[in-house]
Each structure stands twice: as structure tokens, then as C-alpha cells.
KEKE-3310 file (N, C-alpha, C; in steps of 0.2 Angstrom, whole numbers, plus 5000, padded with zeros to 4 digits):
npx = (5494:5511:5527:5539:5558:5568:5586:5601:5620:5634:5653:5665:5680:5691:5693:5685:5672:5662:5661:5653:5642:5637:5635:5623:5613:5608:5602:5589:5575:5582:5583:5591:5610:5622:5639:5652:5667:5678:5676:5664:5659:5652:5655:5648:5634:5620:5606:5595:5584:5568:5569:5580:5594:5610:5617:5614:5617:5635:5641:5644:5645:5660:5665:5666:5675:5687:5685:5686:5701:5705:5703:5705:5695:5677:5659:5646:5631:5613:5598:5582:5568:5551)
npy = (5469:5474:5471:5479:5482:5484:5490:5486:5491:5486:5490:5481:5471:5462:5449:5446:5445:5433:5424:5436:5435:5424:5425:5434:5430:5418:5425:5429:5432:5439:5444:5449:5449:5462:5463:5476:5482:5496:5507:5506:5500:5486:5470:5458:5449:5443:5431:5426:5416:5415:5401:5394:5394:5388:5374:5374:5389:5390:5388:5402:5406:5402:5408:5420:5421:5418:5429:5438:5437:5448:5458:5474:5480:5481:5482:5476:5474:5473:5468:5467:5461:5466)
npz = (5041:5038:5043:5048:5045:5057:5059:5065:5073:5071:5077:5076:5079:5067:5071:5075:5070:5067:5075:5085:5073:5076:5090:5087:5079:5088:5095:5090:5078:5065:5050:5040:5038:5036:5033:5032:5027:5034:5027:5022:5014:5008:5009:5011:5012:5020:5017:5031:5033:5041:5053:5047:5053:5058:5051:5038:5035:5038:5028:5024:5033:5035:5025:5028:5039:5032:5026:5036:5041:5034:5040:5048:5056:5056:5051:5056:5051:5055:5052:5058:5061:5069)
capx = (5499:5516:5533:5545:5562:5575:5595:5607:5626:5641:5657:5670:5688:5689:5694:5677:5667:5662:5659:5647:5637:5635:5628:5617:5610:5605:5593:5583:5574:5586:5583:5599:5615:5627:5646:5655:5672:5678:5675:5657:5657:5649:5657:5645:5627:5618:5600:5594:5576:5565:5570:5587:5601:5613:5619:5614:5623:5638:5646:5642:5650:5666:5667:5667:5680:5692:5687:5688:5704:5708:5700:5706:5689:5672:5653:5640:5624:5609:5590:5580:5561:5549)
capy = (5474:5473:5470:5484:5480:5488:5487:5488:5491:5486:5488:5474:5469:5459:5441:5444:5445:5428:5426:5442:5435:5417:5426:5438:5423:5415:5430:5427:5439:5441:5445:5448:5450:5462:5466:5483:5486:5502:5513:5507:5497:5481:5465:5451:5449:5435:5432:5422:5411:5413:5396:5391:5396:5381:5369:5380:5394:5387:5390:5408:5407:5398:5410:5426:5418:5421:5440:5443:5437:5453:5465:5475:5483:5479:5485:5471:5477:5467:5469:5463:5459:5469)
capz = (5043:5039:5049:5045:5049:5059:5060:5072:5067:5078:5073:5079:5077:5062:5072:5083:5067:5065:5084:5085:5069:5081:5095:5085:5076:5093:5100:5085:5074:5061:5041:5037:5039:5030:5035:5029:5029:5040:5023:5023:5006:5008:5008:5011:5014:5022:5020:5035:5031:5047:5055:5043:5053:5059:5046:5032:5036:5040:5023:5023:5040:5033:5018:5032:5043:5028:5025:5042:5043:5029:5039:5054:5056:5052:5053:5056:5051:5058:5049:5063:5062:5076)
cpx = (5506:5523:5537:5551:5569:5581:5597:5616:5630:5647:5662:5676:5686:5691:5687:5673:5661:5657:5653:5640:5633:5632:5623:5612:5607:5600:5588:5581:5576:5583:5587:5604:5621:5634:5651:5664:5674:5675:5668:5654:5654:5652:5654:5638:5623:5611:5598:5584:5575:5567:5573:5593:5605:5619:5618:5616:5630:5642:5647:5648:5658:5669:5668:5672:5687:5691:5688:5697:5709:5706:5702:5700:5683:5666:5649:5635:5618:5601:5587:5570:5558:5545)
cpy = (5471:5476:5475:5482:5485:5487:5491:5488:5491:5484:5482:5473:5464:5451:5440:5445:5437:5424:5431:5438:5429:5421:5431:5432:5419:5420:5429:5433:5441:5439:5442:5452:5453:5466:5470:5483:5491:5505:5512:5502:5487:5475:5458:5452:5443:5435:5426:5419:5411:5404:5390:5395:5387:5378:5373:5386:5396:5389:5397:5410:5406:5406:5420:5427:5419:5428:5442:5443:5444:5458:5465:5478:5482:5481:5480:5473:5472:5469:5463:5464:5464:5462)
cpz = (5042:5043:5046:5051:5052:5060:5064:5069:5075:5073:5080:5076:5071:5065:5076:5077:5065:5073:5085:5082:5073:5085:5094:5084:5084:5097:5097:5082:5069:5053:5040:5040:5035:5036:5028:5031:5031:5031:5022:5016:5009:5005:5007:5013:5014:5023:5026:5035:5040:5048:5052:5047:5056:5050:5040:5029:5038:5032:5021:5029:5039:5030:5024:5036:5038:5025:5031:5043:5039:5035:5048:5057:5053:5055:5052:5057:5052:5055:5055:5062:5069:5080)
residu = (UNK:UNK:UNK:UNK:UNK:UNK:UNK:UNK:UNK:UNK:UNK:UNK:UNK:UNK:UNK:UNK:UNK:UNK:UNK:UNK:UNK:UNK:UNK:UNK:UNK:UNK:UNK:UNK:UNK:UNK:UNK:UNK:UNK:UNK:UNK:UNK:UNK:UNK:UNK:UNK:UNK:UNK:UNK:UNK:UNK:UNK:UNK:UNK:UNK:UNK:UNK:UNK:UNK:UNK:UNK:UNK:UNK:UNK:UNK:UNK:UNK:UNK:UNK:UNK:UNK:UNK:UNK:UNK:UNK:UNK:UNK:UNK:UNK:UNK:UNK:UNK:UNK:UNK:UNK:UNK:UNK:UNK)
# end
């Protein structure tokens, strides 16, 4: 049987995206991670390895922390495992 994935989409201020990505990352579950700019174009996309987030993720995190500061508005879409 396989696991078909679902997403969740939250949009956020662009200094709370960074923030948001850290407490999704802690519920667990997570694929991947892509952030949208309000027009919907895709700026980033983060694959998350079942049981690699922390220290590995950490430059992905850096490297977002400076788009967010571009963006007044953002769409953090979440692929989540069932």
C-alpha cells in the first residue's frame, strides 16, 4: 500500500516564515516543503528526509530567512505523509 501525500497551505507575513517552517517541522510528518510568493510562483522547495531535519536543514533555513525578508506575503505549502 502506498502513502499518498496531502498539503496544507498557510499563507503568512513574510518575517513569520521562517518561524511557521520551525513549528511545522516539529509536528512531524513532513515531505516537503515549498514557499510561494503571493502570485503563487514558487520560490523555494525543501525536501525534508524522514528523520533529517535539524542541523541539515539549517542552510535551507538560512537561505529562506533572506527571501523572506523580500516578501511581504508568502504561501507555505506543507506535503504531509498520512
Amino acid at each position: 500500500m502506498t502513502e499518498h501525500p496531502r498539503t496544507e497551505e498557510f499563507c503568512v507575513d513574510g518575517e513569520k516564515i521562517v518561524s511557521k517552517i520551525k513549528e511545522l517541522l516539529r509536528e512531524g510528518n513532513i515531505r516537503r516543503v515549498i514557499i510561494k510568493d503571493r502570485d503563487g510562483k514558487t520560490l523555494m522547495e525543501i525536501p525534508v528526509t524522514f528523520g533529517v531535519v535539524g542541523v541539515l536543514i539549517a542552510p535551507q533555513l538560512a537561505a529562506l530567512g533572506a527571501i523572506a525578508a523580500l516578501l511581504t506575503e508568502a504561501t507555505v505549502v506543507v506535503e504531509k505523509t498520512e
